[in-house]
C-alpha positions as CSV (number, residue, x, y, z in Angstrom):
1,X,-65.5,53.9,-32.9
2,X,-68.9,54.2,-31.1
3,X,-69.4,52.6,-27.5
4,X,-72.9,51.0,-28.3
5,X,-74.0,48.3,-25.8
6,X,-73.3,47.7,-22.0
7,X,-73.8,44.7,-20.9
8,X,-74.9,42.6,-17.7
9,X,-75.2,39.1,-17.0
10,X,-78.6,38.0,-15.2
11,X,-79.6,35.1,-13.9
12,X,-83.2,35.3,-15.1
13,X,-83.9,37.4,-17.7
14,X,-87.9,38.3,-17.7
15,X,-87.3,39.3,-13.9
16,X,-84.6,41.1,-14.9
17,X,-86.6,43.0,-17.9
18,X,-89.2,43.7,-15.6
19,X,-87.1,45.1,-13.2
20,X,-85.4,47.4,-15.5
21,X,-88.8,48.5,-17.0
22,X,-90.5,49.2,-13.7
23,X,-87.8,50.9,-12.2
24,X,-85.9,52.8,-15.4
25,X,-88.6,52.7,-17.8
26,X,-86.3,50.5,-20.0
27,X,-88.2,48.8,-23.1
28,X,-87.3,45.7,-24.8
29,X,-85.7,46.3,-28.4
30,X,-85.0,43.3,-29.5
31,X,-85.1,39.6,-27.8
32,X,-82.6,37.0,-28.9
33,X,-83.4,34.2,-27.0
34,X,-81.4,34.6,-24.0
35,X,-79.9,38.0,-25.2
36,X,-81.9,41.2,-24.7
37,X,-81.2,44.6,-26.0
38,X,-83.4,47.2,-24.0
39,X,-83.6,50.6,-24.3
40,X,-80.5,53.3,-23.6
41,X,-78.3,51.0,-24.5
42,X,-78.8,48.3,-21.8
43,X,-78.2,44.4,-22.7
44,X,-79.6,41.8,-20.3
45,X,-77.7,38.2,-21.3
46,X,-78.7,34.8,-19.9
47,X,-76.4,33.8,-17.6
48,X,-76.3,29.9,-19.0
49,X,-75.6,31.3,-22.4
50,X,-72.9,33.9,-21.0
51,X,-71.2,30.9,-19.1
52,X,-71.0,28.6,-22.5
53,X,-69.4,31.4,-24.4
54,X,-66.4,32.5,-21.9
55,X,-66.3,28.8,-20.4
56,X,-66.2,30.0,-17.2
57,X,-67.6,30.6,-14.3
58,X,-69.8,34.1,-13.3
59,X,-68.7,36.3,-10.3
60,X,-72.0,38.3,-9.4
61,X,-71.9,41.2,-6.7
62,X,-68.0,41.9,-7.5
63,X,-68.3,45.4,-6.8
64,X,-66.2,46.0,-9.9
65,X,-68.7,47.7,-12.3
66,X,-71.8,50.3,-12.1
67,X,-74.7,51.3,-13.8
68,X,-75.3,55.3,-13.4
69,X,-78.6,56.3,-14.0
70,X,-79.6,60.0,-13.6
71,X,-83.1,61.5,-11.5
72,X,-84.0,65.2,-10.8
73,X,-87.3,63.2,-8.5
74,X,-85.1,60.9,-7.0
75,X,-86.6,61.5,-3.2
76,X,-90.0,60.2,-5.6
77,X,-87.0,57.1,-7.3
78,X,-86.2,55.7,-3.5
79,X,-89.9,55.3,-3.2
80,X,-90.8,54.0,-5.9
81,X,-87.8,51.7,-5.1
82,X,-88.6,50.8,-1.7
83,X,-92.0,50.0,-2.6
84,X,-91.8,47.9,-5.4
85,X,-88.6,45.9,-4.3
86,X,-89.0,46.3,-0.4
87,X,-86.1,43.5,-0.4
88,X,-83.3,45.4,-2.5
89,X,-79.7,45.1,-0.9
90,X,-78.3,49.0,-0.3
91,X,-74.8,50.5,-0.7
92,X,-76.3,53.5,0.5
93,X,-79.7,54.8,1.1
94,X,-80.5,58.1,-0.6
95,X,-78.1,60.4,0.7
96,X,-76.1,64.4,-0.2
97,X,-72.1,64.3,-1.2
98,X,-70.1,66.7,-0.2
99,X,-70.8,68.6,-3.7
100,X,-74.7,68.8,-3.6
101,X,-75.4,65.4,-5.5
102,X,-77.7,62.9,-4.2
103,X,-77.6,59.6,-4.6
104,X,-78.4,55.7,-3.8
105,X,-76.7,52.8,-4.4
106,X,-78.0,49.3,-4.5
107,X,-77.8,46.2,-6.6
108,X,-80.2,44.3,-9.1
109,X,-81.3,41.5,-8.9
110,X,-78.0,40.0,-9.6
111,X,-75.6,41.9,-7.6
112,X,-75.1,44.2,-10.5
113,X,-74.4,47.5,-8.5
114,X,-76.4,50.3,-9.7
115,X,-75.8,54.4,-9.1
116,X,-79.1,56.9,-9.2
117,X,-78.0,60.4,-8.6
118,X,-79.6,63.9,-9.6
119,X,-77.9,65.3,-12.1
120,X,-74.1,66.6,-12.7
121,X,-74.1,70.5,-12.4
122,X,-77.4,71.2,-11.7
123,X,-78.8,72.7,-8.3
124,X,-81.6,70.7,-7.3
């Protein structure tokens, strides 16, 4: 068995694509009216269509799941970040763990939280 999709649940789905594209460099691979496959794996689904199939209703912003991206430029990924979506609701600005990692945290525009870090095991 092969883990093949991850999916998120948006509430408009060409904001969404463009979001993912300027910020991740994530093309569109296929568009299913409502149900979009872009690259690395990533599936944008309209929320009306999302709602029909589990008949009920959407929880954004639960905090519950994360998308991890990784960035060796990631001082050059905050801003780029800041600049192109000056409005976008932090976790945590870009900061150092305890282990040498950085990272920021912030949601989409859904509430889907979202991890950028420099990469596991690397110095930086």
């Amino acid at each position: 068995m092969k883990l093949r999709n991850i999916l998120i649940v948006v509430r408009d789905i060409e904001k969404s694509k463009k979001f993912y594209h300027d910020l991740f460099g994530l093309d569109m691979l296929l568009d299913n009216d409502g149900n979009m496959i872009l690259t690395e794996g990533l599936v944008l689904q309209d929320e009306a269509i999302w709602k029909k199939f589990l008949g009920r209703e959407i929880t954004y912003k639960n905090n519950a799941t994360e998308l991890y991206f990784e960035e060796r430029n990631i001082e050059d990924f905050a801003e780029k970040l800041k600049r192109l979506y000056p409005d976008i609701e932090y976790v945590n600005e870009l900061m150092t763990h305890s282990w040498g990692q950085k990272v920021l945290r912030f949601y989409d525009l859904d509430g889907n939280l979202i991890e950028v870090g420099t990469p596991m095991g690397e110095k930086i």
